[in-house]
N, C-alpha and C positions, 0 to 999 in steps of 0.2 A: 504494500500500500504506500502510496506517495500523495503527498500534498503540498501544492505549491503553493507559497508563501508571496510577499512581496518581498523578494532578495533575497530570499531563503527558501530551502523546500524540506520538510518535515519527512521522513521514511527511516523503514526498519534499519537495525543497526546490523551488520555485515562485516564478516573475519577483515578485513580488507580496511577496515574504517580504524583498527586500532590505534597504527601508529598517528593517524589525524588526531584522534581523541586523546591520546595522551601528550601528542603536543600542547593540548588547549587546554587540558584538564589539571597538567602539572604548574600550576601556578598559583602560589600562596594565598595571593588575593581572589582566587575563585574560592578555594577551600576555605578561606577566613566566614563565608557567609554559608555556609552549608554542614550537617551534622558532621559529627568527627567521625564516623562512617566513611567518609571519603575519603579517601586514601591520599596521606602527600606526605613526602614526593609521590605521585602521581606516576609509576612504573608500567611498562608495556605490559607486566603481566595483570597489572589492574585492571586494564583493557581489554585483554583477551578474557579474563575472567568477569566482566561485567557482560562484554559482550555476547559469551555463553548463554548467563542468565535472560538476556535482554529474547536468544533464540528459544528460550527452552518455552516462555511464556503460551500457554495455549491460545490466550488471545493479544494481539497487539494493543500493548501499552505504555510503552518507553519507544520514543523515534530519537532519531539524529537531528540535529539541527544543520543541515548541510550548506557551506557559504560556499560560494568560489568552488565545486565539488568538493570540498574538503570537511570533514565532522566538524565543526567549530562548538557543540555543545549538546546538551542530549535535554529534553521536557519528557516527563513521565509522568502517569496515574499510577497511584499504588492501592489496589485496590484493600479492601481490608473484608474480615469477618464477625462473623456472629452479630451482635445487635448495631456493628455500625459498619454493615455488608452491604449498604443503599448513599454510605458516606464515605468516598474516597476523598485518598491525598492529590494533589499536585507537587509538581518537584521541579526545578529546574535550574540550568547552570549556563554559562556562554562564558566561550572563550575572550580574555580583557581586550583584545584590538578591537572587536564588536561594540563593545560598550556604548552605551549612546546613541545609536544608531537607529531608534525604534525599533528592532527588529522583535526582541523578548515580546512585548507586552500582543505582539500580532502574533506570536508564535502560541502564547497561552490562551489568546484566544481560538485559535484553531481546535488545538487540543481538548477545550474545554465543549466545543460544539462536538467533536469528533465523542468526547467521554458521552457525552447527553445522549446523541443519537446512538450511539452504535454499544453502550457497556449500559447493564442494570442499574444505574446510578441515578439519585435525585438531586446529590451535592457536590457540590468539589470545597476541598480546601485549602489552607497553606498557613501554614506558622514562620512567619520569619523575624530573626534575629532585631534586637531592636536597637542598633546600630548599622542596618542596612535598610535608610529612607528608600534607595532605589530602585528596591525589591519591593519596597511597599507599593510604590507607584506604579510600576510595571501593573501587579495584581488591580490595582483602582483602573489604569487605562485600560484592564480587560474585563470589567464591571464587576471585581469582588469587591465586597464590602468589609470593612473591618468591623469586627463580630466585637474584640475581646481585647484587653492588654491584661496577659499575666504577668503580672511583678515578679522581677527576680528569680523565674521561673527555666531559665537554660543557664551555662555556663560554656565557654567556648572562649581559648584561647587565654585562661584563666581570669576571664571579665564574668562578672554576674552581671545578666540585662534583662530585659524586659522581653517574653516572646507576644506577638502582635497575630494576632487569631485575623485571618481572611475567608471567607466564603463567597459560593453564589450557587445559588440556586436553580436546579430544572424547570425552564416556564412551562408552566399550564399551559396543558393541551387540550 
């Protein structure tokens, strides 16, 4: 599946996409705004082993963010279970020469219509770090709303901050 973007096209992740993705992914300033789950330095074999994961999924729900044919960064649903089976995650990252660009907040919107339509899903969401404004905006120009500020609720990079709850909602049909 592919989806064209404006200057960007959204599709599955592919053995062949590693070493693009770890060029983009291995950089402090991506990992400073993302769980410590991420891996960094950011190693080939992170790549190939995300990648696996990305093929193993029975339904598509992590794309490439491809610039220039090149992976410049990856946007994912993580779908979740039991009572909050109808309310997934959002995730997403871009390589820093991108930055600025518009490109994110067109990209999660995609995603967010592709989750609506095509996955069991009524929500999408996103927690992010409350020392990253940019990430907030991103999610506001793709019509989530900020739900929530938990106080002092993450740690990352040894700063206690604030995580900033974002939603939006499946419109009635």
């Amino acid at each position: 599946m592919e989806i064209k973007g404006d200057g960007f096209i959204l599709r599955e992740l592919r053995l062949a996409d590693a070493k693009s993705l770890q060029k983009h992914a291995d950089n402090p300033r991506v990992f400073d705004a993302l769980l410590d789950r991420f891996p960094s330095p950011y190693k080939l074999t992170d790549a190939f082993d995300f990648i696996g994961l990305a093929m193993a999924d029975k339904v598509q729900t992590k794309f490439a963010i491809v610039i220039n044919h090149e992976v410049a960064g990856v946007i994912g649903i993580d779908l979740r279970v039991d009572i909050y089976r109808k309310s997934a995650l959002i995730g997403y990252w871009l390589g820093q020469e991108h930055w600025g660009k518009g490109i994110m907040h067109k990209a999660v919107k995609q995603v967010v219509d592709y989750g609506f339509a095509k996955l069991d899903i009524v929500r999408l969401q996103a927690g992010v770090l409350g020392n990253n404004p940019k990430s907030m905006r991103v999610l506001e120009k793709a019509g989530f709303v900020k739900e929530a500020i938990c106080k002092n609720a993450i740690i990352k990079n040894g700063l206690i901050l604030d995580e900033h709850l974002y939603a939006i909602l499946k419109p009635s049909v």
